[in-house]
C-alpha positions as CSV (number, residue, x, y, z in Angstrom):
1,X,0.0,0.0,0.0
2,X,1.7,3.5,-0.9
3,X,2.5,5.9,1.5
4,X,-0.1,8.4,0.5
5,X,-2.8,5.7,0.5
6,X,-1.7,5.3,4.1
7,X,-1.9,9.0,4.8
8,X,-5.2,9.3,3.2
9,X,-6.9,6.8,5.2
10,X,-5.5,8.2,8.6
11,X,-7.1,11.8,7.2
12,X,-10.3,9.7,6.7
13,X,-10.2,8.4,10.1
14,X,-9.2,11.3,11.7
15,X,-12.0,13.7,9.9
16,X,-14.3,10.9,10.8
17,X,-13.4,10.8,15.1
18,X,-13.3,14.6,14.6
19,X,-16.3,15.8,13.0
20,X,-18.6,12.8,12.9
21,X,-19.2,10.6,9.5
22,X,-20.9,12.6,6.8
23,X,-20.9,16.0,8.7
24,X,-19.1,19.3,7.1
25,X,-16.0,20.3,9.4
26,X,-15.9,23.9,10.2
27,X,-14.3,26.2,7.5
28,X,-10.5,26.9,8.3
29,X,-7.9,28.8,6.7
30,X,-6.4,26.8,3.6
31,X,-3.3,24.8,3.6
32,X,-0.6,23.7,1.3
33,X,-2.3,20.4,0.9
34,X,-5.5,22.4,0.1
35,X,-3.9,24.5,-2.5
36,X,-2.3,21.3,-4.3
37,X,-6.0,19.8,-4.0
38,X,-7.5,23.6,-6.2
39,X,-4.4,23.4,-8.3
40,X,-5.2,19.7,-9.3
41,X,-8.9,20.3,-10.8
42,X,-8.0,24.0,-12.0
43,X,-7.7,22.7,-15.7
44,X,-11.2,20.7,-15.4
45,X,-12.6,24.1,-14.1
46,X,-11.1,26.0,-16.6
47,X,-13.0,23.4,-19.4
48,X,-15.8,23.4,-17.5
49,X,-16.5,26.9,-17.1
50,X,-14.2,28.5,-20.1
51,X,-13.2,30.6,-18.1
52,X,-9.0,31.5,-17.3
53,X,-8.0,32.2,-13.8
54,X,-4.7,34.2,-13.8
55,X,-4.9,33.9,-10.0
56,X,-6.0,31.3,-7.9
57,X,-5.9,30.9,-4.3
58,X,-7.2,28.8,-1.8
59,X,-8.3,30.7,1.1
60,X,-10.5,28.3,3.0
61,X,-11.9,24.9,3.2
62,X,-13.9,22.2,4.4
63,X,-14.3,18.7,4.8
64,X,-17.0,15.8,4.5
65,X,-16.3,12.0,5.1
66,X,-18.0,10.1,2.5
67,X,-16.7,6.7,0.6
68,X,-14.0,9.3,0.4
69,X,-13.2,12.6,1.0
70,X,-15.2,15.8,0.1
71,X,-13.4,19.4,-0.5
72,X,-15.2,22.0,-0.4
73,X,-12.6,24.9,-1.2
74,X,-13.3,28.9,-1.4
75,X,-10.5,30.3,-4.2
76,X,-10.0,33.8,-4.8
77,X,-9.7,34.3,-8.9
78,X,-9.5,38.4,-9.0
79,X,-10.5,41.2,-6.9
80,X,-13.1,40.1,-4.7
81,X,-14.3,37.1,-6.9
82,X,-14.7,33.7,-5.7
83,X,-15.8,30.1,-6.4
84,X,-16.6,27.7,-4.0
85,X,-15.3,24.2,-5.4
86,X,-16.5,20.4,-4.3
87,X,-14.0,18.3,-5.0
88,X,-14.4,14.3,-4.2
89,X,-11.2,12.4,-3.6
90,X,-11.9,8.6,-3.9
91,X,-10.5,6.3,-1.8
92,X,-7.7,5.5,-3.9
93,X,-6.5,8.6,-4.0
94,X,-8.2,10.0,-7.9
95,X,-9.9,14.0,-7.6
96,X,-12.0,14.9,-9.4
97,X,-14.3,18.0,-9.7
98,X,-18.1,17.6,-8.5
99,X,-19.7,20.7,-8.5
100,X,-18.7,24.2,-8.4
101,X,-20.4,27.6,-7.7
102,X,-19.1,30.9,-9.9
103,X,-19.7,34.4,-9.4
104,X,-19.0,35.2,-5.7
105,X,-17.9,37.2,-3.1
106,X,-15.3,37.5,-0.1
107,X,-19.3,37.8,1.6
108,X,-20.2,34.6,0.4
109,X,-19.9,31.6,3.5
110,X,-18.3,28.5,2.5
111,X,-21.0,25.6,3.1
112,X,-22.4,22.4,1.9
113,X,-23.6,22.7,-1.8
């Protein structure tokens, strides 16, 4: 079993003791590992949406345990413009990009969507 496998399901578990299965850990301040997470679906955004983000930062995030792990991820693309991503990590370790909301604001919570 790899090494990041490994540290994938101790996240699990530890999200899991935490918060409670299935329930949305508070919103904290975005890490490294959060940013590498944005930085991973960016392109399937960018297809998605058409859109080009020159910048794009990961400012906060939450979790939800599911048969996997879900990011949800604020990213500042300009001047007080937003999106809120949901990305699914699978339990062998594949993102990939399951919803996305466009068009908002520093105002805007980061929640379940």
């Amino acid at each position: 079993m790899g090494s990041v496998y490994v540290l994938f399901l101790i996240v699990l578990i530890h999200e899991s003791y935490v918060e409670g299965l299935g329930g949305l850990t508070n919103v904290r301040t975005a890490t490294p590992e959060v940013q590498a997470v944005a930085d991973a679906i960016k392109p399937e955004l960018e297809s998605n949406t058409g859109a080009v983000f020159d910048k794009y930062v990961a400012v906060q995030y939450a979790t939800q345990v599911v048969a996997g792990l879900n990011y949800f991820i604020k990213v500042r693309v300009g001047h007080d413009q937003y999106v809120h991503l949901r990305v699914f990590r699978s339990l062998q370790g594949d993102l990939s990009l399951a919803k996305y909301k466009l068009g908002l604001t520093s105002a805007d919570p980061l929640s379940y969507f």
